[in-house]
C-alpha positions in Angstrom: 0.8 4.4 -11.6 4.1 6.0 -10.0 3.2 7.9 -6.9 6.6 10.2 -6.7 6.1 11.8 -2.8 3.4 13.5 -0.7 2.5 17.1 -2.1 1.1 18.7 1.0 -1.0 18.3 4.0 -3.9 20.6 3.4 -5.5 22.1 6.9 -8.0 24.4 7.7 -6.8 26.7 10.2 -9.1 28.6 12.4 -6.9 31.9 12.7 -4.2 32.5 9.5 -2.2 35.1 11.8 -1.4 32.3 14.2 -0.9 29.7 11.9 1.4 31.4 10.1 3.4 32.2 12.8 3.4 28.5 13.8 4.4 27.1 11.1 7.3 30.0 9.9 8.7 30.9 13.6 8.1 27.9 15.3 8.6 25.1 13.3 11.0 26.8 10.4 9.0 26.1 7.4 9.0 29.0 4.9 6.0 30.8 3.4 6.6 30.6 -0.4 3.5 31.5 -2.2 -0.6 32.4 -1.4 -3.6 31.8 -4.1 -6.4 33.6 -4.1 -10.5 32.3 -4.5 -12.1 33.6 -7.7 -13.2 37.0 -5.9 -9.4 38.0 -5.3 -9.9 37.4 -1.6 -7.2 35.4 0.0 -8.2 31.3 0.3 -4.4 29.2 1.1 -1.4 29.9 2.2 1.7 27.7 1.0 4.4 26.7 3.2 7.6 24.8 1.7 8.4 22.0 4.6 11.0 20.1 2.8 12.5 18.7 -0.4 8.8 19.0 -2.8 7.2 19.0 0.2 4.5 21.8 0.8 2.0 22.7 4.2 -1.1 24.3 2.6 -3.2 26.5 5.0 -6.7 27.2 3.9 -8.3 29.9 5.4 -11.4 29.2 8.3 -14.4 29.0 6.3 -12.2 29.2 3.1 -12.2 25.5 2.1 -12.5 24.1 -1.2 -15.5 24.6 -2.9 -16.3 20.7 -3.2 -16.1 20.4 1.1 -19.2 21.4 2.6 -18.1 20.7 6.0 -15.2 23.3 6.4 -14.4 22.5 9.8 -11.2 23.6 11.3 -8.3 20.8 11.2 -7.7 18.0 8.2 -8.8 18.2 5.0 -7.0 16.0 3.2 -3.8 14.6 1.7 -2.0 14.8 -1.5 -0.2 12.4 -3.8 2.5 13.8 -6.3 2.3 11.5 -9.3 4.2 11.7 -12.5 1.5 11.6 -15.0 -2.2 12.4 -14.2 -3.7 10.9 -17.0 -2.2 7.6 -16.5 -2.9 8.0 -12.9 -6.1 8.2 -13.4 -6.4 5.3 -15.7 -5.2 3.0 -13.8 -7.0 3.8 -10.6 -10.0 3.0 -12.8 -8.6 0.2 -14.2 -7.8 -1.2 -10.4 -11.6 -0.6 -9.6 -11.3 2.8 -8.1 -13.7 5.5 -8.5 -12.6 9.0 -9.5 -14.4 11.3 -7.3 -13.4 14.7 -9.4 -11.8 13.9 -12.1 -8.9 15.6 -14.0 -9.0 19.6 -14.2 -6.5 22.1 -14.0 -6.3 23.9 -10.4 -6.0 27.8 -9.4 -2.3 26.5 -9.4 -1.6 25.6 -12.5 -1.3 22.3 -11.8 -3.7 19.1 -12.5 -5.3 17.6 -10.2 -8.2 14.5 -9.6 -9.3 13.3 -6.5 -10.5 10.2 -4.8 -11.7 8.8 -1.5 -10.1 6.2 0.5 -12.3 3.3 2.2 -12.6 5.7 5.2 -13.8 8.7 3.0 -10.7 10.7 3.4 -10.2 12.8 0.4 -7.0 12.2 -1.6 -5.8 14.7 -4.2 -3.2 13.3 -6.9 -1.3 16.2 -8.6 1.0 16.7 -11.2 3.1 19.9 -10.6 3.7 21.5 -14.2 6.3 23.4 -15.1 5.0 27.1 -14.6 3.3 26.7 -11.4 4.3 28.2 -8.1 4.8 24.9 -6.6 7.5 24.2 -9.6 9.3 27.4 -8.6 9.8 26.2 -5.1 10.8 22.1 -5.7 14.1 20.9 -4.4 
């Protein structure tokens, strides 16, 4: 398994206006690219924070579908990895348990998840070549 960088951060903010501002006048980072839920309605904002490096904002009550809790702060870290498949493999191989496993996000990219000893929630992604997040590296 080759773990390449960390993705993103994924928060849940309670108020996009003022997040936004935070995070593009305050801190600097730049707003590259939104997705939107399967109704058209907006659900995460994307902010590039350095070098591959993305911020995504989900909106309050706008989490993904698979977190029940949707509170406001943390959600959940993510894992760049090279190849998915093999990823995935050898984190079952290791003894890990795939929580979701493989599919290809709103994004474009694919993405599986697991939980650390903690319960945080881990997403492992590989960017493909025609996402937005491809568009934006380096």
């Amino acid at each position: 398994m080759a773990i390449i960088g960390i993705g993103h951060l994924a928060i849940i903010v309670s108020d996009m206006k003022r997040s936004t501002e935070f995070y593009s006048k305050i801190l600097g980072c730049k707003k590259v690219f939104d997705i939107e839920d399967n109704n058209g309605n907006p659900w995460i904002c994307y902010f590039k924070v350095g070098r591959n490096q993305f911020i995504e904002l989900f909106y309050p009550g706008k989490a993904a579908p698979f977190d029940p809790t949707e509170r406001i702060g943390f959600s959940h870290m993510c894992f760049q990895v090279e190849d998915i498949h093999r990823t995935e493999e050898e984190i079952k191989k290791n003894g890990g348990v795939i929580e979701k496993p493989i599919k290809k996000g709103k994004d474009g990219n694919y993405q599986c998840w697991i939980n650390d000893p903690d319960g945080n929630r881990i997403e492992l992604m590989q960017i493909v070549s025609d996402s937005p997040h491809a568009k934006y590296m380096n």
